[in-house]
C-alpha positions, 0 to 999 in steps of 0.5 A, a space after each residue: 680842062 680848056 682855058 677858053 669859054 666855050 661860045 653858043 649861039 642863040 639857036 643852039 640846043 639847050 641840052 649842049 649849053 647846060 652839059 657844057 655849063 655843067 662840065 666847064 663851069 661856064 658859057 658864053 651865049 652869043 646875040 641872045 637879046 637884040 643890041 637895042 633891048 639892051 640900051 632900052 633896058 639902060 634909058 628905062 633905068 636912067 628913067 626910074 632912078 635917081 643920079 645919087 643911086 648909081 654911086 658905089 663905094 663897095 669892096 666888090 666895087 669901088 669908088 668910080 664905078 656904079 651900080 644898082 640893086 632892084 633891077 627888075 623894079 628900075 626896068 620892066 623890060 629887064 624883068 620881062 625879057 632877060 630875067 625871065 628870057 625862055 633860053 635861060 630858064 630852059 638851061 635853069 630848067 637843066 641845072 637847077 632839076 625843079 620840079 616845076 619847070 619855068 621855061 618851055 612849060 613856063 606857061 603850062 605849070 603856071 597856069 594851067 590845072 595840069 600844070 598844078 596837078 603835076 607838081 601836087 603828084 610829084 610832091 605827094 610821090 615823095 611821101 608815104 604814110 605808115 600806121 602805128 600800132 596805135 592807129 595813128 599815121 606817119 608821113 614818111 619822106 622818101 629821097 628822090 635825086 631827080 628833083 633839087 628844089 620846087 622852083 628856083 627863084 631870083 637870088 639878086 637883080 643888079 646893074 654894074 657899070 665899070 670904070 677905067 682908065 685905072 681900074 683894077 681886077 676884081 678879087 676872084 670870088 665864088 656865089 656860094 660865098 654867100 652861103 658858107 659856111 652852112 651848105 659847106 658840109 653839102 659840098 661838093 656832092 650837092 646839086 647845083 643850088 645857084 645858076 648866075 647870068 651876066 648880060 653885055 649892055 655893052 661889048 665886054 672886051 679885053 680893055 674896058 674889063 670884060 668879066 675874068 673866068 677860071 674854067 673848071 674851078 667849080 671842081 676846085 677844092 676851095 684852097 686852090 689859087 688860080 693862076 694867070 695861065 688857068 684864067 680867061 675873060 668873056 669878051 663878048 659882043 652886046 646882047 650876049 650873055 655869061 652864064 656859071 655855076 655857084 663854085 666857079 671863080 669869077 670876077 670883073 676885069 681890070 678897065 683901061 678905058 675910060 668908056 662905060 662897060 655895062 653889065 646886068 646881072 642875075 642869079 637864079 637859086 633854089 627856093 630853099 635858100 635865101 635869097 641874097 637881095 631882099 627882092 620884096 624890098 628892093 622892088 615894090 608891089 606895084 612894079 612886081 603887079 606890072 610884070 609878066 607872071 614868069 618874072 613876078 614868079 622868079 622874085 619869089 611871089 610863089 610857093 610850093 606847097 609847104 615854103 612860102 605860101 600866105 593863106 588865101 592867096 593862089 600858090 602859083 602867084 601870090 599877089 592873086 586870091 586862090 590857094 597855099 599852103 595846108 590851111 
């Protein structure tokens, strides 16, 4: 297994980034979103938040550095652009196996009638009935390993802006984490149940601690210790991004500089887990009302046909009058 993450270009095939992403644990896409966008996305966050909540006192991320939970409330153009950029759902589309997908056919599933006509077809293919000797029938479910989730769904949205000169390397930690020890007994025959991306606000580079990787750690048994010569770092000009698995060891590096590195980060996990930040909360209705539908949908304001569905409001976006659910 290489030491190095491989490095994509914005035009390069979907089908090569996630086949490497699924056997290195991680990739690197390079000048994905134009060098302004990142810095409006930064202004339309110093804009909508108050001084006070950059402060962070945090084990992941001590006193010095700042952070921001609800990113996609703080900047709509986050929202629109990176959370629900079309490259990274494509790859999504890939890894996470939906049965409706969110990126090329984006707009097609969402909203249009043979969009919702092929999920309703592939879910009810999944289940058969059986009658008893009684009359009565039975739903009977049958297992298919094409599809892994209905949809996938934002599992946090966050800005983490790190500090030197003194800086010290993040402890090497895992996405699944949040999840042990309940999909433990799952692992690691599963399918990928969470896709992670961090997008360079700033040039990442050696000094001002860009993110530390250990590639093929996503096939480690847990108790293997990464050692110095098994980690890389994902140096990588602004508008670039990082993408890895929900095993792969990660963490932010140590900064000896005493310039600002910025990092907007998000994770897209299956719609049968939880998600980590509580995005109802975090982000308001009227800011979720103002988004494009594939960033509204990614915060969770859609359902399948039995998780997540609010009687009278449309399946494919909740805060619309239509149908969900069986009632």
């Amino acid at each position: 297994m290489t030491t190095t993450l491989r490095t994509f270009d914005a035009n390069d095939s979907v089908e090569d980034i996630a086949a490497t992403l699924q056997r290195d644990g991680g990739v690197i896409i390079r000048g994905l979103a134009p060098e302004r966008l990142m810095d409006d996305v930064y202004a339309e966050v110093e804009a909508n938040v108050a001084p006070a909540d950059f402060e962070s006192s945090t084990d992941l991320w001590p006193e010095g550095n700042k952070t921001i939970g609800g990113l996609a409330g703080a900047s709509p153009l986050f929202a629109d652009r990176l959370l629900a950029h079309p490259k990274l759902l494509d790859v999504a589309d890939a890894v996470l196996l939906p049965i409706v997908r969110m990126g090329s056919n984006t707009r097609r599933a969402a909203e249009k009638p043979e969009g919702k006509k092929r999920q309703k077809d592939i879910l009810e293919s999944t289940v058969s009935a059986a009658e008893n000797y009684g009359g009565s029938t039975q739903a009977i479910f049958s297992a298919t390993a094409s599809v892994n989730c209905n949809y996938y769904q934002v599992g946090a949205t966050l800005l983490l802006e790190l500090y030197g000169p003194e800086g010290e390397n993040q402890i090497f930690h895992r996405e699944n984490a949040n999840y042990q020890p309940f999909v433990e007994a799952l692992l690691p025959n599963m399918p990928e149940i969470i896709m992670s991306a961090m997008w360079a606000g700033t040039d990442f580079t050696i000094e001002n601690g860009a993110t530390r990787f250990v590639p093929g750690s996503h096939e480690w048994p847990e108790e293997r210790v990464a050692k110095e010569h098994e980690i890389t770092q994902a140096v990588m000009p602004k508008g670039s991004v990082l993408l890895w698995l929900s095993r792969s060891l990660h963490g932010a590096g140590a900064s000896t500089s005493s310039d600002g590195r910025v990092g907007y980060f998000h994770s897209y996990i299956v719609d049968w887990l939880r998600q980590e930040e509580n995005q109802y909360i975090a982000v308001s209705t009227e800011a979720a009302r103002r988004m494009s539908l594939p960033a509204r949908q990614l915060l969770g304001y859609r359902s399948s046909k039995s998780l997540g569905w609010v009687k009278g409001r449309d399946q494919e976006d909740l805060l619309a009058k239509g149908m969900s659910g069986n009632i």
